[in-house]
Structure formats: C-alpha cells, structure tokens
C-alpha positions as a Markdown table, in Angstrom:
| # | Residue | x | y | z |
|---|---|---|---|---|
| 1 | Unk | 8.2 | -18.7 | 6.9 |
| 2 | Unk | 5.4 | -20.1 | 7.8 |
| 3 | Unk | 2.5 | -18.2 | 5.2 |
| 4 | Unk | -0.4 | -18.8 | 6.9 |
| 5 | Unk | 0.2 | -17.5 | 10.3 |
| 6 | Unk | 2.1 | -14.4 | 8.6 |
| 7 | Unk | -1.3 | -13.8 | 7.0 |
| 8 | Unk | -3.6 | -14.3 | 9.8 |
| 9 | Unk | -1.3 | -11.8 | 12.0 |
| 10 | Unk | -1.0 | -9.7 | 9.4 |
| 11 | Unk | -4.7 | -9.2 | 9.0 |
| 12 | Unk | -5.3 | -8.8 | 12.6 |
| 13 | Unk | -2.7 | -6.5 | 13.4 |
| 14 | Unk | -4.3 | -4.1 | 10.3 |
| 15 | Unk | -7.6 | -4.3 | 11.7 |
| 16 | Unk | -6.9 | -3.6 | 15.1 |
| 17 | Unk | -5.1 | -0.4 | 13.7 |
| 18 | Unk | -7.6 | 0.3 | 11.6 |
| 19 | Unk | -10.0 | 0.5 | 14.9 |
| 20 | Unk | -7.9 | 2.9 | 16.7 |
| 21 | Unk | -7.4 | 5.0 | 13.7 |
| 22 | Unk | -10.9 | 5.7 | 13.2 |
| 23 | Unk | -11.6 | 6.2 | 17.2 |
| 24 | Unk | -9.1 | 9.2 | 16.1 |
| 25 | Unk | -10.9 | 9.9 | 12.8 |
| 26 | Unk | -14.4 | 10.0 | 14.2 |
| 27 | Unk | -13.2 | 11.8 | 17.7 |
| 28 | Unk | -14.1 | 16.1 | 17.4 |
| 29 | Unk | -10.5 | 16.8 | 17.0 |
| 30 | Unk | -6.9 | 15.8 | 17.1 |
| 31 | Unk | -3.4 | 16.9 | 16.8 |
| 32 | Unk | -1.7 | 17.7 | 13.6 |
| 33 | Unk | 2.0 | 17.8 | 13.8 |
| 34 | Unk | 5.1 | 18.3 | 11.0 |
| 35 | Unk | 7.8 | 15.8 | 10.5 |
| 36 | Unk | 11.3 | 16.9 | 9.8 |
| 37 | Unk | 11.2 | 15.9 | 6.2 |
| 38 | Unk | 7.8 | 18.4 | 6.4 |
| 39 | Unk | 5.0 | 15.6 | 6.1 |
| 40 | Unk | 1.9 | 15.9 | 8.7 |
| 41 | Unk | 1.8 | 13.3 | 11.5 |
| 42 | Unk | -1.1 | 12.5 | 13.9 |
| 43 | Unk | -1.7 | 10.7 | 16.7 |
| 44 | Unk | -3.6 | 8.2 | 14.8 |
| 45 | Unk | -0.4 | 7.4 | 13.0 |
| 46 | Unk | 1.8 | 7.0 | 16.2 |
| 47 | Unk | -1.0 | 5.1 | 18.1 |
| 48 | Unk | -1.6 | 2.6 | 15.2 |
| 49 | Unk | 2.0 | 2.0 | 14.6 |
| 50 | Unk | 2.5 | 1.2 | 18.1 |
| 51 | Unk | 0.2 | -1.4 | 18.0 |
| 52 | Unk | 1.3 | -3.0 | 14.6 |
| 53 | Unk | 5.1 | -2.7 | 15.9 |
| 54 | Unk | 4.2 | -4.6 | 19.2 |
| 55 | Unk | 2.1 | -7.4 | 17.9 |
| 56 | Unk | 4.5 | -8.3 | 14.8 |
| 57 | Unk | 7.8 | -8.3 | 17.2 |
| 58 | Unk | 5.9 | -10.7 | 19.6 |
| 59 | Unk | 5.0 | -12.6 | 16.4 |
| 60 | Unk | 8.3 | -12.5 | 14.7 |
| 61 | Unk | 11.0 | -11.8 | 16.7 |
| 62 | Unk | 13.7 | -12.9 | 14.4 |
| 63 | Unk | 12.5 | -10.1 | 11.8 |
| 64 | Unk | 13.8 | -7.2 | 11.2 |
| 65 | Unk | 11.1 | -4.7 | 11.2 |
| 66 | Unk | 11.0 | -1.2 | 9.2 |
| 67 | Unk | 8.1 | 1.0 | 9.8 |
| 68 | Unk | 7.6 | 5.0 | 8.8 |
| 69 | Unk | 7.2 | 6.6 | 12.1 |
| 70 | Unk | 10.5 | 4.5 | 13.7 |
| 71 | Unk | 12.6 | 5.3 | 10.0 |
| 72 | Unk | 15.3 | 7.3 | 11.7 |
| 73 | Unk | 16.1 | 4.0 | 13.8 |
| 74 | Unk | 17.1 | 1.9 | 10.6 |
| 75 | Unk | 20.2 | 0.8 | 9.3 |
| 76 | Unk | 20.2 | -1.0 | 6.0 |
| 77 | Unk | 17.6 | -3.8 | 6.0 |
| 78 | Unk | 18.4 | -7.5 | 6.2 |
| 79 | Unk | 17.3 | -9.3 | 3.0 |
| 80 | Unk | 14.2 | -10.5 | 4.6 |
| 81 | Unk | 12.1 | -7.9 | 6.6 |
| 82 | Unk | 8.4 | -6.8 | 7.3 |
| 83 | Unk | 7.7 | -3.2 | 6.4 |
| 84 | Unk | 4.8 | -0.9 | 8.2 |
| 85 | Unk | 2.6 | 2.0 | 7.0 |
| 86 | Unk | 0.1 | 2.5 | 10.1 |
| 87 | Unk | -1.6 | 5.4 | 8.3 |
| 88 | Unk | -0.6 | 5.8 | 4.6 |
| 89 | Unk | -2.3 | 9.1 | 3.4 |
| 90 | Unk | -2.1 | 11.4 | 6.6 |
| 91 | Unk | -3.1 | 14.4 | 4.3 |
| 92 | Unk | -6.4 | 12.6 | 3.9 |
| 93 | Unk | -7.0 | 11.8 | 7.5 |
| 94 | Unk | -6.4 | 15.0 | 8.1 |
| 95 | Unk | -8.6 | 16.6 | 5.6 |
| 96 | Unk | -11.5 | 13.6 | 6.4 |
| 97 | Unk | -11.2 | 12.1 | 2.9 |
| 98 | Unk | -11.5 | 8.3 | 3.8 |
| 99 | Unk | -8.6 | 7.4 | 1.2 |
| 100 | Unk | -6.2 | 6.2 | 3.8 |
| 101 | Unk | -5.0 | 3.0 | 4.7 |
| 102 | Unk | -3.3 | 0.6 | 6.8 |
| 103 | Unk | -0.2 | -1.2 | 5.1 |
| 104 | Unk | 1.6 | -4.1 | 6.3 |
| 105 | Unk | 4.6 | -6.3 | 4.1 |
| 106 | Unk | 6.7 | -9.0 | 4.1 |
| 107 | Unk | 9.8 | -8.6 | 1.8 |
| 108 | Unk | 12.2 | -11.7 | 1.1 |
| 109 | Unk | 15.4 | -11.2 | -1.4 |
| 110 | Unk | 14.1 | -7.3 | -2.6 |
| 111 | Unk | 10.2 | -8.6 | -3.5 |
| 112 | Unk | 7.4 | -8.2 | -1.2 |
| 113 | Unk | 5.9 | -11.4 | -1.2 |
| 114 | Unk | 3.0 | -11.2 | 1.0 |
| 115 | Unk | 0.8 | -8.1 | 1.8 |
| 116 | Unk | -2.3 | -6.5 | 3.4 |
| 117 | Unk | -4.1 | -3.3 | 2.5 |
| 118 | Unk | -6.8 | -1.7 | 4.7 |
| 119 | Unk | -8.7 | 1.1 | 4.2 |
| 120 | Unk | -11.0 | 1.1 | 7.5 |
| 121 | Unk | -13.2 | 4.4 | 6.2 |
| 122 | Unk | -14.0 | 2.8 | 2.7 |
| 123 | Unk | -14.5 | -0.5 | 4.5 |
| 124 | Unk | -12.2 | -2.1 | 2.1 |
| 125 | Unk | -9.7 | -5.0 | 2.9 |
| 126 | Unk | -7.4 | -6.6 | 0.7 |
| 127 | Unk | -4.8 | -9.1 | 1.1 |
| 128 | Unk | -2.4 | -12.1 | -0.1 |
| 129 | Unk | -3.0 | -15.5 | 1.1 |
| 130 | Unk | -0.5 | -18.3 | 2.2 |
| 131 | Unk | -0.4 | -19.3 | -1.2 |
| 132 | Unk | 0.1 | -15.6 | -2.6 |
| 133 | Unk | -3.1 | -15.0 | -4.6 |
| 134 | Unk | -4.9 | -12.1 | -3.9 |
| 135 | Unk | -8.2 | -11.1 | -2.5 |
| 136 | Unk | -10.7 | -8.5 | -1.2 |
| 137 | Unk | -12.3 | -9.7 | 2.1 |
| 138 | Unk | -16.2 | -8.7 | 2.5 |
| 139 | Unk | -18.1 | -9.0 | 5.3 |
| 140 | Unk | -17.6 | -7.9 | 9.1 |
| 141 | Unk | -13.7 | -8.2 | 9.5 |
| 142 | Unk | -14.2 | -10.5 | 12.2 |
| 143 | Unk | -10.5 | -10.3 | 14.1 |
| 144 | Unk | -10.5 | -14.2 | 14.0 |
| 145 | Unk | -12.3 | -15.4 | 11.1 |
| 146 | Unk | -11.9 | -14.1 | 8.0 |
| 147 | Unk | -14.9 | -13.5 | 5.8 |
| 148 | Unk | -15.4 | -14.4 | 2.0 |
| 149 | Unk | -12.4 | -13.6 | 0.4 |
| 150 | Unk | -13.1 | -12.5 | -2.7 |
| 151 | Unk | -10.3 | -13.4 | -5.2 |
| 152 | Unk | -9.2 | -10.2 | -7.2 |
| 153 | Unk | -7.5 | -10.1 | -10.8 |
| 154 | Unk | -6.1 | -7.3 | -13.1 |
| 155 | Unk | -7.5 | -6.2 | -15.8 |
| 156 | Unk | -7.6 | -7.0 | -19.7 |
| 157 | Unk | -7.3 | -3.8 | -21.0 |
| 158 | Unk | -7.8 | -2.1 | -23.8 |
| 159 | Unk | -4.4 | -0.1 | -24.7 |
| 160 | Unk | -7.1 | 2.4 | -26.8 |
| 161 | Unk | -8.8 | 3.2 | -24.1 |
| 162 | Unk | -7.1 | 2.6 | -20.6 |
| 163 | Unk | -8.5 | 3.7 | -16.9 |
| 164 | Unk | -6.1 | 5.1 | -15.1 |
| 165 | Unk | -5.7 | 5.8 | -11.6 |
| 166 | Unk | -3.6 | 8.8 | -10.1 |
| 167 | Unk | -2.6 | 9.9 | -6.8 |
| 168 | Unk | -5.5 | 12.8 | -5.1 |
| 169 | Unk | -2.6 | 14.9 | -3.5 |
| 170 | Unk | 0.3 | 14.7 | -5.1 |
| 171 | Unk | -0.9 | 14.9 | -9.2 |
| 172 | Unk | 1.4 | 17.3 | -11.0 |
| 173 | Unk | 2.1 | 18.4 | -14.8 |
| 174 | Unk | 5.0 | 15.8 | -15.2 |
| 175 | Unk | 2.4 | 13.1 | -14.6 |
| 176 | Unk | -0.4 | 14.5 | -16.5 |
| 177 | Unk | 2.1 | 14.6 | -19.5 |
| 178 | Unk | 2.5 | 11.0 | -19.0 |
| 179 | Unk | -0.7 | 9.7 | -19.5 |
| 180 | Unk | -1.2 | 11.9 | -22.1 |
| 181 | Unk | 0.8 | 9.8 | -23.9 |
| 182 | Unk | -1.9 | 6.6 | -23.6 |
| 183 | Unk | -5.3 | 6.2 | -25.1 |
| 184 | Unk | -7.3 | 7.0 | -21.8 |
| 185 | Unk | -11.3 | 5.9 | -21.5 |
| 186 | Unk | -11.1 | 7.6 | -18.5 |
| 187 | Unk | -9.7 | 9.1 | -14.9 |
| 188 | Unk | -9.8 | 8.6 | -11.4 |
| 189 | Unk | -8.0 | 9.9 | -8.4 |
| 190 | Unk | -7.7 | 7.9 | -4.9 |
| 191 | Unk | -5.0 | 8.4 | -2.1 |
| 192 | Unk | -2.7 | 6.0 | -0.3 |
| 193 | Unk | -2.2 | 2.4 | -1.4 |
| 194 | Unk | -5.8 | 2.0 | -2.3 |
| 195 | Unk | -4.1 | 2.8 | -6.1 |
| 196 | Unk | -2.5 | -0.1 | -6.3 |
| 197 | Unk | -5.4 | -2.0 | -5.0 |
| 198 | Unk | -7.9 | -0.5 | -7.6 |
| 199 | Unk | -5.4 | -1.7 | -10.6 |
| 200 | Unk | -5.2 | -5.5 | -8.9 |
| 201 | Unk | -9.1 | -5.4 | -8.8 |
| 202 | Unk | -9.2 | -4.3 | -12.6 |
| 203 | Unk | -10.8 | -1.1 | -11.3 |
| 204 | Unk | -8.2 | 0.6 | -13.2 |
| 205 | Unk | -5.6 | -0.5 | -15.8 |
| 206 | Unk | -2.5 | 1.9 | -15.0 |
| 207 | Unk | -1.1 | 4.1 | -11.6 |
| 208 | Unk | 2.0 | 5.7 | -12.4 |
| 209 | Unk | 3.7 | 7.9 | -10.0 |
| 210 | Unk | 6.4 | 10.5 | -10.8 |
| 211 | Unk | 7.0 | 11.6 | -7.4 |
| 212 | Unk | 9.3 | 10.9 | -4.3 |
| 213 | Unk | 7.9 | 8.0 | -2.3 |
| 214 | Unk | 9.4 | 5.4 | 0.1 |
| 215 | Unk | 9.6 | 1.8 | 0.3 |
| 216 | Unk | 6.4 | 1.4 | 3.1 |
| 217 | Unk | 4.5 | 3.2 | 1.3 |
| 218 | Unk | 4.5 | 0.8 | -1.6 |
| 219 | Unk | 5.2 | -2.3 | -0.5 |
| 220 | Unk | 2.0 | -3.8 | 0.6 |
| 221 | Unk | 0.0 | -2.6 | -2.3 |
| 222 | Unk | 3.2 | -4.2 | -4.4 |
| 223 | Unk | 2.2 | -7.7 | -3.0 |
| 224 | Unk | -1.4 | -7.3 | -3.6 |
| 225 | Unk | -1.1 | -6.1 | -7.1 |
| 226 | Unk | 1.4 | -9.3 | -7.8 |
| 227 | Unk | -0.7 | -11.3 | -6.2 |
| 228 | Unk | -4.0 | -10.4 | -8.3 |
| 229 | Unk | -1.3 | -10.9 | -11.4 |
| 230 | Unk | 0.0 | -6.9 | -11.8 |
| 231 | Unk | 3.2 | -5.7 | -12.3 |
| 232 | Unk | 5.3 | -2.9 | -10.9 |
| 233 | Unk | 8.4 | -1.3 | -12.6 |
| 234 | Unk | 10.9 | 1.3 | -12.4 |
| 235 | Unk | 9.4 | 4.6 | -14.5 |
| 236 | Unk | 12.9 | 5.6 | -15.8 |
| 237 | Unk | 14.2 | 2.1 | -17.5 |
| 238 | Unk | 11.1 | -0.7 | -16.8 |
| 239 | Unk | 13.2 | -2.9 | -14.8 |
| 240 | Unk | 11.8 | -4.9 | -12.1 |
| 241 | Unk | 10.7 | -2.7 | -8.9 |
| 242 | Unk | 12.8 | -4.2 | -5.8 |
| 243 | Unk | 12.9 | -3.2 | -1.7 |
| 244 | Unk | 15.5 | -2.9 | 0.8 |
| 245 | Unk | 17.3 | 0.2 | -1.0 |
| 246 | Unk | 19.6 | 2.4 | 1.1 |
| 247 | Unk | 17.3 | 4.9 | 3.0 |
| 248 | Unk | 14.5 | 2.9 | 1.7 |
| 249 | Unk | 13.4 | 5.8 | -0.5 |
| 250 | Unk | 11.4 | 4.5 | -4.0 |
| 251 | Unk | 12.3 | 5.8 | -7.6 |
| 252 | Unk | 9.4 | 6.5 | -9.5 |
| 253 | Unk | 7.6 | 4.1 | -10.7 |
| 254 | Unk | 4.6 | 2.0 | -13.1 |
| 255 | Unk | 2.0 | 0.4 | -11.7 |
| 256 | Unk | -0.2 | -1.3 | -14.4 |
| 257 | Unk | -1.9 | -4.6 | -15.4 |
| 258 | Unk | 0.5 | -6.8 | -18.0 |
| 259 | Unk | -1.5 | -6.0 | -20.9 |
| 260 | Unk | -1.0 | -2.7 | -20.8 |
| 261 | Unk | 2.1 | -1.6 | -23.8 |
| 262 | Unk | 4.5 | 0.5 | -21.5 |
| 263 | Unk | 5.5 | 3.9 | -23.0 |
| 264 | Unk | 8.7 | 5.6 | -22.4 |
C-alpha cells in the first residue's frame, strides 16, 4: 500500500463529504428517516457516502470496501479492507449539535492502520500520516494541500485525577458506574468519533463505552488514537481491540492513554 496517496485520498474524500454534509446541515430542512435496526438516517448520510464510496473504489479498486449505509451488502471482510462512516453521530445532525463526523479507515490483518477523522461543524480534522503518526490539520482544508499539521499526543495522566470523556447520547448507569470506579478531575461529553480524537490530543485521558457499536464507527478514531500513541482494548478481558469480526458489530470497549491503570 502505498501510504501517502492512501492519505492524501483519504483526506480529500472526508472533506468533500464534509462539504455536502453541511450544504444539508445549514439547508432549512431535511428528511429524517429510520433504519431497520431503528437508528435515524438522512440524506446527508446517503449523499456523503456516495461520494466517499465512489472516489475510494476509483482509487482502490482492489479493496474491499465496508461502509454503514451499504452494511447489508457485506459478507465477511477480506483481511485487508477500508471502512466508511460518512456521517457518524446522525442523532447530532439531526438535533444541530456539531458533534458529528466524517470517518474513513484502512484496516490490514484486524488493526486499522491508517485513519481520518473530520468533524466539518467544529472545524476539526485529524488524521494519520504515511508514516502513521498522528495529527490535527489547522488552517483552510485546502482539498490539495494540506495545512500545518499539527502533531497530536496522549496524555500523561494523573490516575488521581483522570479527564474522561463519554458519549452525549448514548451515557447510561452501567457507564457512569464505571468511571466511578477512577479518580476523576473532571467530565466531558462529545458525540461521534471526536472521543477518540479528544483522548489522542490529551484533551481527555479515558473514553470507555459500554454500549453496542460497530466496526465503522470506531475504526478511524482507532488509528488516530494509535497513531498519537493511545490504546484501545476489549472492556470485558483488556485484550487487544481488532476489526473484520463477523457482522462487524464491536464489543465494548476502553479507550484511554497508556498511563492510565485499567480497572476491571
């Protein structure tokens, strides 16, 4: 695989979603439909994965590509495959919250090595580059030339006093009893993949979630978080986090920067 052009597609193709999302976001009004497994769809989501699902099969023909909105198509993955979120957090787009994002990932042998991560309403984009490493682009998101890239670290943290991060619509008791069980500094809430982003920036130390997710939703903000140095485990036994699972549906699962002492 050749890194660099994976990245510079990869970047693209997010942005250029991200732009037709928002025409959607910012537009008076727009349909609101419910998926068969009872989670909200939009146009936005359909339009944007679309575009992502076009531009990466011209770019990588020999891939096998898995994305949300085409999940009913897919068998069981190929060991090497790019995975799609073109709109992770519909409940936010829908309620005008800003926490969504664009998520696109390239998985080799179960880990996803490379990533991007776009949040086009917080006008925040994060990535790996050819080399892995992760960063935060600021500037104007040129389509063509990237701007400073920024690179991004996790955390030292303090295990007696630990920022953690949670999800902003799907927080429950089960999860509130597990931080509990941490010194905590303090809380915040975001939707999406921008969790995963916040711990590889050392915004926050920990994001567990004990909740159903699937493999796209995680994946991109998986790479990011491993490439800023993060970790991601399994929530019931700590072992390592891996992709291409039958039906491509996640366990729960630890999110957290390596100095942070795992409780079970």
């Amino acid at each position: 695989m050749n890194f660099d052009h994976l990245t510079a597609v990869m970047r693209r193709l997010a942005l250029e979603a991200g732009d037709r999302i928002m025409e959607i976001y910012n537009s008076p009004d727009f349909e609101v439909r419910t998926k068969s497994d009872a989670s909200p769809v939009t146009e936005a989501d359909e339009a944007a994965d679309a575009l992502i699902s076009e531009g990466l099969s011209a770019a990588f023909p020999e891939l096998t590509l898995v994305t949300e909105e085409q999940a009913n198509s897919h068998g069981q993955t190929a060991s090497t495959f790019l995975i799609v979120d073109p709109l992770d957090g519909t409940k936010e787009f829908v309620q005008r919250r800003g926490d969504f994002t664009v998520n696109i990932a390239y998985v080799e042998n179960g880990v996803p090595l490379r990533g991007v991560v776009y949040a086009p309403a917080k006008g925040r984009l994060f990535y790996t580059l050819a080399d892995g490493r992760s960063v935060e682009e600021k500037g104007s998101f040129d389509k063509e030339a990237p701007g400073e890239q920024v690179p991004i670290s996790v955390s030292v943290p303090d295990n007696r006093g630990l920022m953690v991060v949670a999800s902003k619509s799907h927080r429950d008791q089960a999860t509130d009893d597990y931080i509990a069980r941490y010194g905590v500094r303090d809380m915040t809430s975001a939707g999406s993949s921008l969790k995963f982003c916040l711990v590889a920036t050392g915004e926050a130390d920990l994001y567990p979630r004990l909740g159903r997710t699937m493999e796209w939703d995680t994946a991109a903000g998986d790479a990011v978080l491993r490439g800023a140095g993060g970790e991601m485990v399994r929530f019931e036994d700590h072992a390592a986090f891996t992709y291409g699972k039958p039906g491509f549906e996640n366990s729960f699962f630890i999110a957290y920067a390596p100095g942070v002492i795992l409780v079970k």
